[in-house]
Each structure stands twice: as structure tokens, then as C-alpha cells.
N, C-alpha and C positions, 0 to 999 in steps of 0.2 A: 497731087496729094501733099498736104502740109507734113514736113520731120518733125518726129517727134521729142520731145523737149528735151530724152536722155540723147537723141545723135544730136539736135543742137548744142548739148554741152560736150560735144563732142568734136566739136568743129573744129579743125585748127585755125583756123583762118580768124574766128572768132574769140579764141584762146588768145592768140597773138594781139589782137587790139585790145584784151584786156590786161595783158599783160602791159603792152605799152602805155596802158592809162595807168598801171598802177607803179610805173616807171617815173612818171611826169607827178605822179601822187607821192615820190618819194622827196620832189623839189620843194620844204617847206620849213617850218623853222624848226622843228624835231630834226629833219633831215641836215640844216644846217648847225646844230646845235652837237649833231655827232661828225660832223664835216670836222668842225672847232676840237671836239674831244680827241678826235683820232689824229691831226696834228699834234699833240699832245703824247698822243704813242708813240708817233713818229721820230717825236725830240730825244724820248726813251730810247727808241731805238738806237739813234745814232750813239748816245752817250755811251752804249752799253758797247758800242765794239757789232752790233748785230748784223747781219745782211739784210739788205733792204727787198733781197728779192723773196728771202725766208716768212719779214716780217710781213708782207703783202700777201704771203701764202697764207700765213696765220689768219689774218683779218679777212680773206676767201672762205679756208675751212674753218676755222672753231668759230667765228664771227659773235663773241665773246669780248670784251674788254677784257674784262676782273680775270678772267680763264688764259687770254693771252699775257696780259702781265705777271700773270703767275711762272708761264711758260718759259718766256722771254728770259725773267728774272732767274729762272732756275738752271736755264742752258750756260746763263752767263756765271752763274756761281760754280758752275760745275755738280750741281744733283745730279742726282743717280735718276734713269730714264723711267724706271719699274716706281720709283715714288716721284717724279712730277707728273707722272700719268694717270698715278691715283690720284694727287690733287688737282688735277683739270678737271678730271670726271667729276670728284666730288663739287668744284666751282660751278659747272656743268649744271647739276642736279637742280639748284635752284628755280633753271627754267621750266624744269617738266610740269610745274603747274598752270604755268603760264600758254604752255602747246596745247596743254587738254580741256582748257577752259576756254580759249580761241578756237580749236580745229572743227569746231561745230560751225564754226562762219566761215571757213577756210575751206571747207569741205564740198561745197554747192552742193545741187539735186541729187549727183549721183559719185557714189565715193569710188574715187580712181588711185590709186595709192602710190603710184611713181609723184604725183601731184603731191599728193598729201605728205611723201616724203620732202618734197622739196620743199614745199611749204613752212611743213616742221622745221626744219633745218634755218630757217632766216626768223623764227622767233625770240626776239630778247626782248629786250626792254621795250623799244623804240615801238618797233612793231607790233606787239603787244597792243602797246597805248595806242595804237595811230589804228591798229586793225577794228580794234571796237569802234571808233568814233567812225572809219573811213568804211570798212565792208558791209556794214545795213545798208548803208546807201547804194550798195551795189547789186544790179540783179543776181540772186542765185545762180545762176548757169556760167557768170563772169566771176564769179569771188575767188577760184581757185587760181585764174590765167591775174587776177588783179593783184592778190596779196603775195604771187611768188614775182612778180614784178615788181611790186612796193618792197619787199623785202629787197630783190638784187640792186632797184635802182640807190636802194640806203648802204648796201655791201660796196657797191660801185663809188659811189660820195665817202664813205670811212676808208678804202683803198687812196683813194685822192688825196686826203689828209694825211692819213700814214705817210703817202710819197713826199707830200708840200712839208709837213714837217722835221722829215727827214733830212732834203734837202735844205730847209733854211734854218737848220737848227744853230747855225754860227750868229744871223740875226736874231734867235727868238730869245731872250730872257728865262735861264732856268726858272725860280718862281713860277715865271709866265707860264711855261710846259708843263707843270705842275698841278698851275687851277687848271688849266684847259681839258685836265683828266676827270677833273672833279662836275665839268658841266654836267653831262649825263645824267648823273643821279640827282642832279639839283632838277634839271629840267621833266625828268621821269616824277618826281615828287608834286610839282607842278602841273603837269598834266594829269596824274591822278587828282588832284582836286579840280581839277577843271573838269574832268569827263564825270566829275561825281553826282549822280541825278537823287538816287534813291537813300531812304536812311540807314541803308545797310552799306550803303556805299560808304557814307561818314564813318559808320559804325565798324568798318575794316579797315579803312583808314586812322583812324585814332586807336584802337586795337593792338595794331600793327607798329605805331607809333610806341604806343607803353610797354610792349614788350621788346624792343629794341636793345634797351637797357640791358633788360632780363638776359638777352641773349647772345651780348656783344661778346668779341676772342671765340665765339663757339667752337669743336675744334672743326677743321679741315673747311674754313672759311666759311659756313653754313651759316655764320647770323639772317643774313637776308633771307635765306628760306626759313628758317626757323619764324620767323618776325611775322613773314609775308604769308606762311601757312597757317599759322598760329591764331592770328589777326582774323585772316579769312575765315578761318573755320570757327571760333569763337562766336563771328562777325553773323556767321549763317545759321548755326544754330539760337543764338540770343534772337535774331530776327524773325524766326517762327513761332517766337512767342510773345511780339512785341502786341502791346493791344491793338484790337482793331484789325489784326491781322487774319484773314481765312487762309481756315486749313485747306 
């Protein structure tokens, strides 16, 4: 008797080699591009007096940039722990649109939610962009073992950099450590117009773009979700009424 497609996504053995694929899928220039950025924490790091074993816990669990520098910067000022908590959370928030507009590809055939947890948990930026271009091409019954893979092997490569710039923060060029923070968002900008097929795709993009302005300093660091929900949803509604379009 052949298993049936919910115990093959049930395999471990099968989960495991997708995970490993989507480990080897984390080896790419998004993946080296946050390699680069997280060096650039790293030099933070050392500047600030920080432990490097804390900072490496940081980029484990909140696996946030904008959320750990907040953190970072806050330990080191001496804030008070009840409001840098609220401002990570609020840092935080930006990504919940980005988990529930993904976890429909993250999800495979049948929802398993320890997965789906872990899943959630490694979406930012990177992954985000890399799961839409990289999980279609991936069979349903693999997408949950491939994107918690893709996710840890990107966690694993921004670990590396933290440590590298850590340590060789004596040769790196402050400036240098500086832009190397700012690649990320250069490159997440870039790969949204490159994964842009459709004209709504444009049409949230430049959206997103004009209200930027509108919503810089927002308080408790919200401009980018402001921008990026704002955009989107503007973006979706004007699209159902673009001509030519069926309801």
C-alpha cells in the first residue's frame, strides 16, 4: 500500500532533507548580504562594552536587526527593562504582516503547528523575499522542513558575522560598520523590485514608497509598517478596480 500524502509530510526523514535543502538555499547573495550586515552589529557590539555571548543570543532569539539595535542600544544606556520591552515588541510588530502573507507557503498540505511555530519565528526581511521567489518551487509536503531550514541556515550566517565583526572590530573602519548595517534594507528594496511580476506589485511598491515620507519618526519606530501596510493595502484595494480586471 502507497502512504498517504498527510503521513508523507509526515516523515522525518523527509523533513530532514528538506530542511537541509533549504540550509544550502540559505548560501546566496541575500544570505551573504546579511553575512555583511551582521558584521556590522557585531562592530556595534564590541563598541558598546556588550557581551558577545549575549549578542549572539540576540541574533538566535529576536532575529531582528532594527529590534536588536534597539535592544543593544538600550541595555547600554541603561533604560529601564518594562520600556525596552515595549519597544522591541513594538519593532517586532512590523513583521506580522509579512508571517501571514507567507505562512500560506510555509505551511505545506497539512498544518502542523510546532512547524508553523518555528517557521513564524525566522521571518524577516530576508526570508520573507527569498520564501516567495524560493518555496513555489518547492513541493508542498517539503516547504515547512525547507523554509525552517532557509530561515536557521540565514540565523546561522548572521551568528557568523556578529562573531567576525566582533572580533575584528580593531581592523574594520567605523563608517565602514556603519554602512555595513545599512545593506539589508538596501538589498530588501532591491529584491522587491526584482520579485515584482504583477501591477500591483508596482503599484505597492511605489505606494509604499510615497508614503514613507508621510510616515517617517512615527512613534515607537512604526514608520516601516506604517509605509509597508499602508502601500499594501492601498495597493490591493486600487487593484480591484483596475480596468480589465475580473471580479
Amino acid at each position: 500500500m502507497m502512504p498517504s500524502p498527510d503521513s508523507r509530510s509526515l516523515d522525518p526523514a523527509g523533513s530532514a532533507r528538506w530542511f537541509a535543502r533549504g540550509m544550502r538555499g540559505a548560501i546566496s547573495t541575500p544570505g551573504l548580504v546579511l553575512l555583511a550586515t551582521f558584521i556590522g552589529f557585531g562592530g556595534l557590539l564590541h563598541d558598546l562594552g556588550f557581551p558577545i555571548g549575549a549578542g549572539l543570543l540576540s541574533t538566535l532569539l529576536v532575529w531582528a536587526l532594527p529590534a536588536q539595535v534597539i535592544l543593544v542600544g538600550g541595555l547600554a544606556t541603561g533604560a529601564s527593562l518594562p520600556a525596552l520591552a515595549v519597544a522591541v515588541c513594538l519593532s517586532g510588530v512590523r513583521l506580522l504582516p509579512m508571517v501571514v502573507s507567507l505562512m500560506p507557503l510555509m505551511r505545506g498540505p497539512r498544518p502542523r503547528l510546532g512547524w508553523e511555530l518555528l517557521c513564524a519565528h525566522f521571518v524577516a526581511m530576508t526570508v520573507w523575499v527569498e520564501g516567495f521567489r524560493l518555496l513555489p518551487k518547492v513541493a508542498p509536503d517539503g516547504r515547512p522542513g525547507y523554509a525552517a531550514g532557509l530561515g536557521f541556515g540565514l540565523t546561522v550566517l548572521s551568528m557568523a558575522g556578529t562573531a567576525l565583526g566582533y572580533f575584528l572590530t580593531g581592523a574594520l573602519p567605523g563608517p565602514l560598520a556603519v554602512a555595513l548595517l545599512l545593506l539589508t534594507p538596501i538589498s530588501f528594496a532591491i529584491l522587491l523590485v526584482r520579485n515584482a511580476r504583477q501591477a500591483v506589485d508596482w503599484l505597492a511598491i511605489g505606494l509604499g514608497a510615497a508614503i514613507s515620507p508621510l510616515v517617517a519618526n512615527s512613534p515607537g519606530g512604526l514608520d516601516l509598517f506604517w509605509a509597508g501596510v499602508g502601500g499594501g493595502t492601498l495597493a490591493f484595494f486600487l487593484a480591484r478596480h483596475l480596468p480589465g480586471r475580473q471580479a
